[in-house]
N, C-alpha and C positions, 0 to 999 in steps of 0.2 A: 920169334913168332908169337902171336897173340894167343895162343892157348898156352906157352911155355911160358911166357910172362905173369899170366893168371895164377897158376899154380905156385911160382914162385912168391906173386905175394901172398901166397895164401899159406905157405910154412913158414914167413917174414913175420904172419900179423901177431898181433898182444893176446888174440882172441880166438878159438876155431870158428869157421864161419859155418852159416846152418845148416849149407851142405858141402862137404869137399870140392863139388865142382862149382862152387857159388861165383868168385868172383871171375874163372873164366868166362860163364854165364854171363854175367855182368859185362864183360870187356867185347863179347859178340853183342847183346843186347846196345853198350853204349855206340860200336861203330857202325850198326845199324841205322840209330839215332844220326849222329852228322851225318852218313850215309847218303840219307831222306832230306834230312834240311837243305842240302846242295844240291840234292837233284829238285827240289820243290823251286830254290832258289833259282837255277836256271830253267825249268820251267816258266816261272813267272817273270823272267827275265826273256822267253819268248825262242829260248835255245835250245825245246825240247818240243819236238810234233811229237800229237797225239796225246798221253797221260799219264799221271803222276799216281800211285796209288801207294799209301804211304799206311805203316805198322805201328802208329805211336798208341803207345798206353798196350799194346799185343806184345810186346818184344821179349817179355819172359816167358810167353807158350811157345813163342816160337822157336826161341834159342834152345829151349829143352826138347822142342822135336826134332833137332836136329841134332844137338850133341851125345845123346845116344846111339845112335846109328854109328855101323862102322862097315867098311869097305864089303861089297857082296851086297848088301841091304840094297831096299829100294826106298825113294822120300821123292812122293809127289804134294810139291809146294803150292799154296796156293797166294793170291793176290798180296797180304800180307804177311809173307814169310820171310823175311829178306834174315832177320836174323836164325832162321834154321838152315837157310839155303848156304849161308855164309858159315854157320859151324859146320854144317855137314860137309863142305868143301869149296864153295863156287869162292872163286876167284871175285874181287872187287870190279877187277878190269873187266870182268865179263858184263857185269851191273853197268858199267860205265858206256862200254863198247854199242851196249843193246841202247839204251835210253838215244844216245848217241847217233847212233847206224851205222857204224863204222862196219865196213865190210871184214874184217877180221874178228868181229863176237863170233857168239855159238851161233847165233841167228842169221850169220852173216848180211845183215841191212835188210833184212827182211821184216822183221818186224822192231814197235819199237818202243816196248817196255819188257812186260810182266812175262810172257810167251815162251820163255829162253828156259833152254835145258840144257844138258848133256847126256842122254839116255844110256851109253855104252858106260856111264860112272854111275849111273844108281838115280842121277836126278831127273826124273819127267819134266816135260812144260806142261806146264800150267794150262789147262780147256777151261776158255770161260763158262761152259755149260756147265753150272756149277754142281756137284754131285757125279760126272763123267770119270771123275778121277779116280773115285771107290773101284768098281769095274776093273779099270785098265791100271789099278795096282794089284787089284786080285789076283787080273790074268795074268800081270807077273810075275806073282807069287805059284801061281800056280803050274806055268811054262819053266821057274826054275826046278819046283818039287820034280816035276819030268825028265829035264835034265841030270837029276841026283842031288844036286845041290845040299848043302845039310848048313841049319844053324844061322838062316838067312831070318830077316823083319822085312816089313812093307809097311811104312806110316804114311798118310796122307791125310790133311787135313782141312775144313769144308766150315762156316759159317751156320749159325746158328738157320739164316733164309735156307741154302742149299738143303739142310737137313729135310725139306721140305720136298724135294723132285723124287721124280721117281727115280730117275737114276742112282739115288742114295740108295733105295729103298732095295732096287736088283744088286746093286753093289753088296750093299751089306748082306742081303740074305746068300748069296750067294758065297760069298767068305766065309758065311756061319756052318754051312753045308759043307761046302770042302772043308773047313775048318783050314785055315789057310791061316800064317800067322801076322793079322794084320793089324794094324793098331791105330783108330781113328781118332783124332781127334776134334772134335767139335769145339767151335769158341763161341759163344753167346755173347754178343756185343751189343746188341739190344735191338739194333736195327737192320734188316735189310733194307737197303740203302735208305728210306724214308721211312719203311714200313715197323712200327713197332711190334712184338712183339706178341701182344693181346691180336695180335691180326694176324700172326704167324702160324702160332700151335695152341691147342688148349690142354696141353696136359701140365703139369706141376714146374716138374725140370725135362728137359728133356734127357737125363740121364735114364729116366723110367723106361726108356722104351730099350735098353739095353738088353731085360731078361726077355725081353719079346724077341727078339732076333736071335738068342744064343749066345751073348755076349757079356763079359764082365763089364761091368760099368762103374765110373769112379766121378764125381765132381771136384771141382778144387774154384781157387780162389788164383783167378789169371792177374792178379795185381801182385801176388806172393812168389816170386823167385824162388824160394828155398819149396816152399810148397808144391811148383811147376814141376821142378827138377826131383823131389819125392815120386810123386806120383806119375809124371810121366815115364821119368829114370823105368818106375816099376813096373808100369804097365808094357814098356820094350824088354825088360826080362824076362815078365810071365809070358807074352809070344812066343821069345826067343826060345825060352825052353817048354815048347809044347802047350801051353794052355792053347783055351778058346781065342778068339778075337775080342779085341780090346775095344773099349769106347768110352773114352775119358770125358768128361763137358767142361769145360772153362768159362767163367763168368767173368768178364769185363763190359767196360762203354771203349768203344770206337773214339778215340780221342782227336779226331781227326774226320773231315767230311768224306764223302765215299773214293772219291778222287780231288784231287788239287783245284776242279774246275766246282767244286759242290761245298757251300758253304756251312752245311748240316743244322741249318736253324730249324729244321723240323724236331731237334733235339728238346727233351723238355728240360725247364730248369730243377725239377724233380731228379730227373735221373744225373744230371749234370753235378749234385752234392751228394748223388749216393758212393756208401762206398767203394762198389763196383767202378767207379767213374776213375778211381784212386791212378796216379800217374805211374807203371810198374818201376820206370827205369829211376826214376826221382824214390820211391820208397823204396830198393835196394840199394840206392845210394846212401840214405838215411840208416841203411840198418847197418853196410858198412862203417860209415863213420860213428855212428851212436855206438857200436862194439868194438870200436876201436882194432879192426882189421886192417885199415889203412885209411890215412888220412886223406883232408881236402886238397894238397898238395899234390897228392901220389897220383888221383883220382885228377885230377889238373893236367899233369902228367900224358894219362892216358888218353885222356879226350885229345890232348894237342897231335900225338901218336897216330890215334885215328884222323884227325883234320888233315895230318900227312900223306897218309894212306890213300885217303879219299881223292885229296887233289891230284897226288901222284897219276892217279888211274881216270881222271877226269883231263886232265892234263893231257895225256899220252890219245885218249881216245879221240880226243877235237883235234888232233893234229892230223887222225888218217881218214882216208878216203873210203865214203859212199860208196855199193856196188853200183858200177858202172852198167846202164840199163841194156847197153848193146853188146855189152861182152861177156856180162855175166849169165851164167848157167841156171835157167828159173826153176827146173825138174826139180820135184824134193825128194823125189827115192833116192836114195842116197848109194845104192849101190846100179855101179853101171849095168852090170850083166841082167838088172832085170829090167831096166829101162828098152836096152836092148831087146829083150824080148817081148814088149808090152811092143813094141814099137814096128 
């Protein structure tokens, strides 16, 4: 397994790495990486309706939103989260199945990217209404508190634009009042989708608006791995045992246009050599090998592992079949007795 392999080289290496859980980080982080290139690649290859919306230069916020999280928790992912979705549990084949259509994903051919959940395992789908997902992680943090539940987190997390709607706005204040233990993570990537950022918000960072809502607030540096997995790690502990809600900000460049159909030349060359722009998964490989944790070989190794991986589940998903439009069951309540009764 890919989290068991990490860990092992990481009591193999010459060196302790920056953080214990660093190079499994790394090893979600890199299969993320081929992940996206092969679905971009069969996109642009004309084998994938609809859109590609890809994590590159995010993959260190994201793998640390999710490998904290453990079974009972809730993690609603949003557009570039593949690599939190993927520590947190989703299966490769499920990525493959959705982009795909294959009537066997979680979507079953219904939809055909980003959309895809498993709600009964912790993981919401994705609402493009961006800021939607604050709310409806609250409410189920809040429906488990009801329940009795003890010991549970709710991380979701939301784009520097989203921070912007209201929806964020009832979201969060509403977690700050229940005090509910949730843990946002905001990414600053500079742009919603064209729009910089001077056009966004006028406050400093947006981490200031943390003590406004009731919330501990932390920034970090989204190109830093070991700094991701610091700060995020901690901000899912102080939840888990009772503090406020959480609201971390991460500062990256979207290394990547907003989808595979957007070339992002509204990017400036300014922010393109800043060091926010810095590539995450390429400078944790560097610090791997500069500290001599494990070589270009090993790291060689892994990536071919992942390309395995990938095709595997790329592989399997083109060979089955579309839902069938006359046979298949379109209801989405998912449970019959209420369909039944609606009916």
């Amino acid at each position: 397994m890919l989290q068991t392999a990490g860990r092992e080289g990481s009591r193999a290496s010459a060196k302790a790495a920056p953080h214990d859980r660093y190079l499994e980080a790394f090893r979600w982080m890199l299969l993320t990486r081929v992940l996206e290139e092969k679905l971009t690649s069969l996109y642009r290859g004309g084998m994938i309706t609809g859109g590609v919306y890809v994590g590159r230069g995010q993959e260190a916020v994201s793998a640390a939103c999710g490998m904290f999280l453990k079974k009972g928790d809730v993690f609603g992912p949003l557009i570039r989260d593949q690599a939190g979705r993927s520590a947190f549990g989703e299966p490769i084949l499920d990525v493959a199945r959705t982009y795909l259509g294959s009537v066997l994903g979680p979507m079953r051919g219904r939809d055909g990217n980003i959309h895809r959940g498993r709600p009964r395992q912790g993981q919401l789908a994705m609402i493009s209404h961006l800021g939607s997902l604050i709310p409806v992680v609250t409410g189920s943090l809040l429906a488990k508190r009801m329940k009795g539940e003890k010991g549970f987190v709710g991380l979701t997390t939301i784009g520097e634009g989203g921070m912007q709607t209201g929806a964020t706005h009832e979201g969060m204040n509403i977690a700050a009042v229940e005090r509910v233990p949730l843990v946002l993570v905001a990414t600053n990537n500079h742009y919603a989708y064209s729009t910089p950022n001077d056009r966004e918000f006028a406050c400093a960072d947006l981490v200031d608006r943390a003590a406004g809502y009731g919330y501990e607030g932390r920034s970090l540096d989204g190109t830093d791995l070991g700094e991701c997995l610091d700060v995020i790690g901690g901000a899912v502990a102080r939840a888990r045992s009772g503090g406020p809600p959480q609201l971390v900000v991460a500062t990256i460049l979207r290394l990547a246009g907003h989808g595979e159909h957007d070339d992002a030349s509204y990017v400036s060359a300014e922010d393109r050599a800043a060091d926010f722009a810095r590539d995450s998964l390429q400078r944790a490989e560097e610090v791997i090998k500069d500290e001599g944790i494990a070589d270009a070989d090993t790291i060689a190794q892994w990536r071919a592992e992942a390309s395995s991986q990938v095709n595997e589940a790329i592989n399997t998903a083109q060979e089955e079949a579309g839902p069938d439009a006359d046979a298949e069951d379109w209801l989405a309540i998912s449970s019959r007795h209420l369909v039944d009764r609606i009916s």
